[in-house]
C-alpha positions in Angstrom: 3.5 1.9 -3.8 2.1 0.0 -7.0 -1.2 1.2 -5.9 -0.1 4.8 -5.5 1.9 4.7 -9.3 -1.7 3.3 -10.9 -4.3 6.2 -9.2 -1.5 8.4 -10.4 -2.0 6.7 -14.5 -5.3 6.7 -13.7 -5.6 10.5 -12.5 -4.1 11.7 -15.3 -0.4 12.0 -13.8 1.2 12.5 -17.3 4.0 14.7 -16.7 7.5 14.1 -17.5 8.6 12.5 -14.3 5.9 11.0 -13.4 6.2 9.0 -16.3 9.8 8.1 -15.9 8.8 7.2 -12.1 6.6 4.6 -13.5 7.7 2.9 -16.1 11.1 2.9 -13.6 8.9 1.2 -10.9 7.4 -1.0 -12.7 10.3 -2.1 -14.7 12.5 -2.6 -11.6 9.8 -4.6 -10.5 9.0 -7.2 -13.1 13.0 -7.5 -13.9 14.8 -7.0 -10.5 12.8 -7.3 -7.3 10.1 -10.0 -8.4 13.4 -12.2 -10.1 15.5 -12.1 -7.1 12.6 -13.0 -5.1 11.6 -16.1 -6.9 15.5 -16.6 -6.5 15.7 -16.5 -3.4 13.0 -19.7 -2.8 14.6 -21.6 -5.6 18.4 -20.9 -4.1 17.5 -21.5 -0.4 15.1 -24.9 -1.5 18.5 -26.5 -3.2 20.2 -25.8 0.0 18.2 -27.6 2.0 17.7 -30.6 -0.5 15.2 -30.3 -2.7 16.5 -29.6 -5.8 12.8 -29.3 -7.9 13.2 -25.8 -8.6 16.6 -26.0 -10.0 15.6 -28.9 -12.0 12.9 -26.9 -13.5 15.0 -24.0 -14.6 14.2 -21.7 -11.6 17.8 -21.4 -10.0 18.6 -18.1 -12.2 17.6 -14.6 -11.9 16.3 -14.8 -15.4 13.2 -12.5 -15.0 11.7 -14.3 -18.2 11.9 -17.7 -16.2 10.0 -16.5 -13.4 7.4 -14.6 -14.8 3.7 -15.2 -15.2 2.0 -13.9 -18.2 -1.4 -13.6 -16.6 0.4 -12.1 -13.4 2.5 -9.3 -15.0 -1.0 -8.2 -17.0 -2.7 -7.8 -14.4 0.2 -5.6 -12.8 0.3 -3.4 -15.7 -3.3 -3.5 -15.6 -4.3 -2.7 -12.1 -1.5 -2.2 -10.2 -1.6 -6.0 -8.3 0.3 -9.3 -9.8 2.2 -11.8 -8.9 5.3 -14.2 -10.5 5.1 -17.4 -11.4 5.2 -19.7 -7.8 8.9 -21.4 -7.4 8.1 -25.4 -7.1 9.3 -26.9 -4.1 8.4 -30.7 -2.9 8.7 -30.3 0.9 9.6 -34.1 1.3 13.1 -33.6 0.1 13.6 -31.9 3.4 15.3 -33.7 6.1 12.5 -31.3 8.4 9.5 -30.7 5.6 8.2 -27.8 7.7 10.9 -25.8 8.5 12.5 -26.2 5.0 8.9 -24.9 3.5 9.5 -22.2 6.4 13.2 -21.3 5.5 12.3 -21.6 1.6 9.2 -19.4 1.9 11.3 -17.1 4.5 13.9 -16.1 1.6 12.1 -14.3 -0.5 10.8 -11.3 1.8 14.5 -11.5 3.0 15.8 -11.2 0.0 13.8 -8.0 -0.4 14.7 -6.5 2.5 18.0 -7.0 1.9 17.7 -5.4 -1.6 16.1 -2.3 0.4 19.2 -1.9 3.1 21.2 -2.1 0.2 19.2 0.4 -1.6 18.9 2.9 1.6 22.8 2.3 2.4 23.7 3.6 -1.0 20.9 6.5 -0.7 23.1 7.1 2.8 26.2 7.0 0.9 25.5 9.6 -1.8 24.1 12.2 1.0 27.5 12.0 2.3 29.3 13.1 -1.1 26.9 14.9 -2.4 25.9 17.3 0.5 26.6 20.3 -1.4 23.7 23.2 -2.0 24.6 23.9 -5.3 22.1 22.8 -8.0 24.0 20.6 -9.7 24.1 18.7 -6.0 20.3 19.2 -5.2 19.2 17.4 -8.4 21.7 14.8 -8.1 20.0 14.2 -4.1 16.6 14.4 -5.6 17.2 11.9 -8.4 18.8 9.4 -6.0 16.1 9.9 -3.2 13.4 9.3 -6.3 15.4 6.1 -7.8 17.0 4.3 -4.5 14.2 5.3 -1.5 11.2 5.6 -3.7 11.1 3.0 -6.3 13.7 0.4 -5.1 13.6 0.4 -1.3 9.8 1.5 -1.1 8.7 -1.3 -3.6 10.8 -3.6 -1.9 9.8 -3.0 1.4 6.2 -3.7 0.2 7.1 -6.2 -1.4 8.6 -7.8 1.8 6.0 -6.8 3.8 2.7 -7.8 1.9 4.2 -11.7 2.1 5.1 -12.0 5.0 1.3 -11.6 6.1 0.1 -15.0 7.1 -2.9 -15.4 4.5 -2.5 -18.4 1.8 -1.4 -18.3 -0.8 1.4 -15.5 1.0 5.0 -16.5 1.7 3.9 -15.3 5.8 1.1 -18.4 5.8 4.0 -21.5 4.7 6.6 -19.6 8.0 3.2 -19.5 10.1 2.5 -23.3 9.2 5.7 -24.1 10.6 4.1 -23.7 14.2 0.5 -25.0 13.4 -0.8 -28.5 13.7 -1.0 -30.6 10.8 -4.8 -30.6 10.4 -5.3 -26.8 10.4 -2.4 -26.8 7.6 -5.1 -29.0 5.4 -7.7 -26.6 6.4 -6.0 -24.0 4.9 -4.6 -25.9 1.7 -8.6 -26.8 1.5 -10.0 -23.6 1.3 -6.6 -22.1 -0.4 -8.9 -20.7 -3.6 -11.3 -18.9 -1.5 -8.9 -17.4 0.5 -7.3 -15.9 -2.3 -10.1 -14.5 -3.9 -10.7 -12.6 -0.2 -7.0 -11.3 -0.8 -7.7 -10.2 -3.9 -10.9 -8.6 -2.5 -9.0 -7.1 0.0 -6.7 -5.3 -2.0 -8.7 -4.2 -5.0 -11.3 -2.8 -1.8 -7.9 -1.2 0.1 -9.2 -2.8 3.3 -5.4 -3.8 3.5 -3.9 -0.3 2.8 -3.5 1.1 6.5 -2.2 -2.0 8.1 0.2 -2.6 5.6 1.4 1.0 5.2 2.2 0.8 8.9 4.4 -2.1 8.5 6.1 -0.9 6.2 6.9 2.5 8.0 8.0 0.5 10.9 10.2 -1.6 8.6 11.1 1.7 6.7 12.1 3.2 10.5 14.2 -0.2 11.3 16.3 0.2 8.2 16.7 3.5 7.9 17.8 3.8 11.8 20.9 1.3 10.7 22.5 4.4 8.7 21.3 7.3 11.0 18.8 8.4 8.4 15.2 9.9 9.8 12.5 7.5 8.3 11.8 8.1 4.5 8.8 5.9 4.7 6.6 6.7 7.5 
């Protein structure tokens, strides 16, 4: 989605709504879906036992608290950031790998669960607002645009892109939770390089297809729980 709202800044898309679709999507996203995210880690972490996040002022859904300067450029930049990483000290767990599992679990969840909400009230609103008078049609627009397009979409993504299991992802701490100890190291060894190969990956799109059908297949999931065709295939 971020990808799609920078080729259409960089194409020239300067009218009205497209304008208003951006700085929406990009706002919703540095002060709503990234905060509860980081969130999500922090709360889930102190509920297991490790209380290093709260400790370090990252129990709130402060957007300032969570975000990374250098991260946030580069979203506004080129379309692909990232927050500042919740600390967590697995060896406050009572089970180290399945607390760094649950904790890295929560924050895809928690964006998930902001896109059922988001699709639920999209369902809502088609209910009341079913009439063909104009007045009707641009209120159905406006909420498809706000609720499916920017807030479930992004979130969705959002979900989706960490939960693949590639370091420094959210997907490679739940996927350590099955792998052997030395092939964890491995990993944590070669973390940077891996990165920089995600980062490669995404500014080349080599990641585009898979991940847009993951999303549609998430997209379908959700929106079959209100009886809606899928808005994100």
């Amino acid at each position: 989605m971020l990808r799609t709202l920078y080729s259409v800044i960089q194409g020239g898309g300067n009218t009205p709504l497209s304008i208003a679709l951006i700085v929406l999507s990009y706002a919703a996203l540095i002060f709503l879906m990234l905060p509860v995210h980081e969130f999500a880690h922090a709360f889930v972490a102190t509920k297991l036992g490790d209380n290093t996040a709260k400790y370090n002022g990252r129990l709130t859904l402060n957007p300032l608290r969570h975000l990374d300067i250098f991260g946030t450029v580069m979203l506004l930049a080129v379309g692909i950031g990232y927050a500042k990483p919740v600390p967590v000290n697995p060896y406050n767990f009572d089970k180290p790998k399945r607390g760094m599992a649950l904790t890295a679990l929560a924050g895809p969840v928690s964006n998930l669960l902001m896109a059922v909400i988001s699709v639920g009230l999209y369902r809502i609103i088609t209910l009341f607002a079913s009439g063909t008078d104009y007045a009707s049609a641009l209120f159905l627009f406006s909420a498809e645009i706000v609720l499916i397009d920017v807030f479930a979409s992004i979130n969705i993504g959002l979900a989706v892109f960490n939960l693949l299991p590639i370091p420094p992802l959210d997907g490679s701490r739940i996927f350590s939770a099955i792998l052997p100890d030395r092939w964890i190291r491995t990993m944590e060894r070669y973390q940077l390089y891996i990165s920089i190969g995600l980062m490669a990956l995404l500014f080349t799109g080599a990641l585009d297809v898979p991940l847009h059908f993951l999303r549609a297949v998430f997209g379908f999931l959700i929106c079959g729980m209100f009886g809606l065709p899928n808005l994100f295939a």
